[in-house]
C-alpha positions, -999 to 999 in steps of 0.1 A, spaced: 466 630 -432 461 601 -454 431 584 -433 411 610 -440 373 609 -452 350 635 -458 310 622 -451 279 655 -455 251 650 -427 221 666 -434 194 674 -404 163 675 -413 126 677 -402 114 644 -409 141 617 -419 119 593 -427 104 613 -453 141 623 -463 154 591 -468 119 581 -489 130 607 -512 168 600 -513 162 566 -521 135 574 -548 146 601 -562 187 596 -563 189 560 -559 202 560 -526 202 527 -510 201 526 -468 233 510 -452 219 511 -416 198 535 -394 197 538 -356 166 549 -343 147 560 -311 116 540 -298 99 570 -304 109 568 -341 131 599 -340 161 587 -359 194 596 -343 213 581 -375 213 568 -410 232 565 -436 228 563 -472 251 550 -501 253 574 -533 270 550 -554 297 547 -530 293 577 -512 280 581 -476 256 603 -468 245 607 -434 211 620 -419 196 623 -389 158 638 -375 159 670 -351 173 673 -318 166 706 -303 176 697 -276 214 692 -289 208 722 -305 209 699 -343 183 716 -364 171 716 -396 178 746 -421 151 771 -426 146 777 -462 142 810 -460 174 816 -446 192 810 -477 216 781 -478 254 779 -464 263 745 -482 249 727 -513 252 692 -522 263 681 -557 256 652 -573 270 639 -607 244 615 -623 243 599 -656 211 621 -664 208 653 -650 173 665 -668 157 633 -656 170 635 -619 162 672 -613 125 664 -632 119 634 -607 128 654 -577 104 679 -586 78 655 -593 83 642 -557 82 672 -543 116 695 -545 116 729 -557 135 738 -589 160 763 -582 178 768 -614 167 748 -646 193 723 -659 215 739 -686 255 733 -704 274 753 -680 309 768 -690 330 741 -667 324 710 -687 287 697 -674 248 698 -676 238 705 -643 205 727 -623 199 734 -590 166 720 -563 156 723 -529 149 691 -515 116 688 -493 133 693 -467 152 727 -472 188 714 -485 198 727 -520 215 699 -545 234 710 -575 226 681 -603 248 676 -627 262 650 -656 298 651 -674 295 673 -711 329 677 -714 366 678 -696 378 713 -692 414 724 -678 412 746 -653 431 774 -674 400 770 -698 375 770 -674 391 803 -658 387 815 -690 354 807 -697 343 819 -666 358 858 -671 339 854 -702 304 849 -685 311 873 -661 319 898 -685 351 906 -676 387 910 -689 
């Protein structure tokens, strides 16, 4: 399996709006989009830096739906940028909810959580430190409490 790539596609309830906030908020740049006459886009994607992300509006009829918020979530995106306090601040300030504050974390980073606008969670994080995974299983029974 060597030709193998792994590319997130968010649905959401307005990609217009989405990809306004991608671009502002993370940087994202837009490669291409395909969209309806309508204005319903069918297809856009994004480049993170060198990864794709692609996003689409809603298609009910498809059965491709956004995620309800209140639901919970069943997959989080993660982002490493060279700043995580200013990213997660400027998402907020455009509109995303803060989930978890940005703090050191026992694996090796600074990183918080947000809900976009648009009801997707993004971990946020930026390189503190390399940790081994031995360590980091270590650190981790520590902050659970555990032995």
């Amino acid at each position: 399996m060597s030709n193998q790539a792994l590319f997130p596609y968010l649905c959401v309830a307005d990609a217009t709006a989405a990809i306004d906030f991608y671009r502002q908020v993370f940087g994202a740049t837009e490669l291409f989009r395909l969209q309806e006459p309508s204005g319903r886009i069918g297809h856009v994607e994004l480049d993170f830096d060198g990864t794709t992300l692609m996003v689409c509006d809603e298609f009910p009829e498809f059965d491709i739906r956004s995620p309800d918020p209140a639901g919970g979530y069943s997959a989080t995106m993660h982002l490493h940028v060279d700043d995580a306090d200013a990213v997660i601040a400027r998402a907020v300030a455009a509109g995303a909810t803060l989930l978890m504050a940005p703090s050191d974390a026992f694996y090796g980073e600074r990183s918080g959580a947000i809900r976009d606008p648009f009801g997707h969670r993004w971990n946020i994080g930026h390189h503190l430190e390399t940790v081994s995974p031995e360590e980091m299983q270590r650190r981790y029974t520590a902050v659970l409490g555990t032995s």
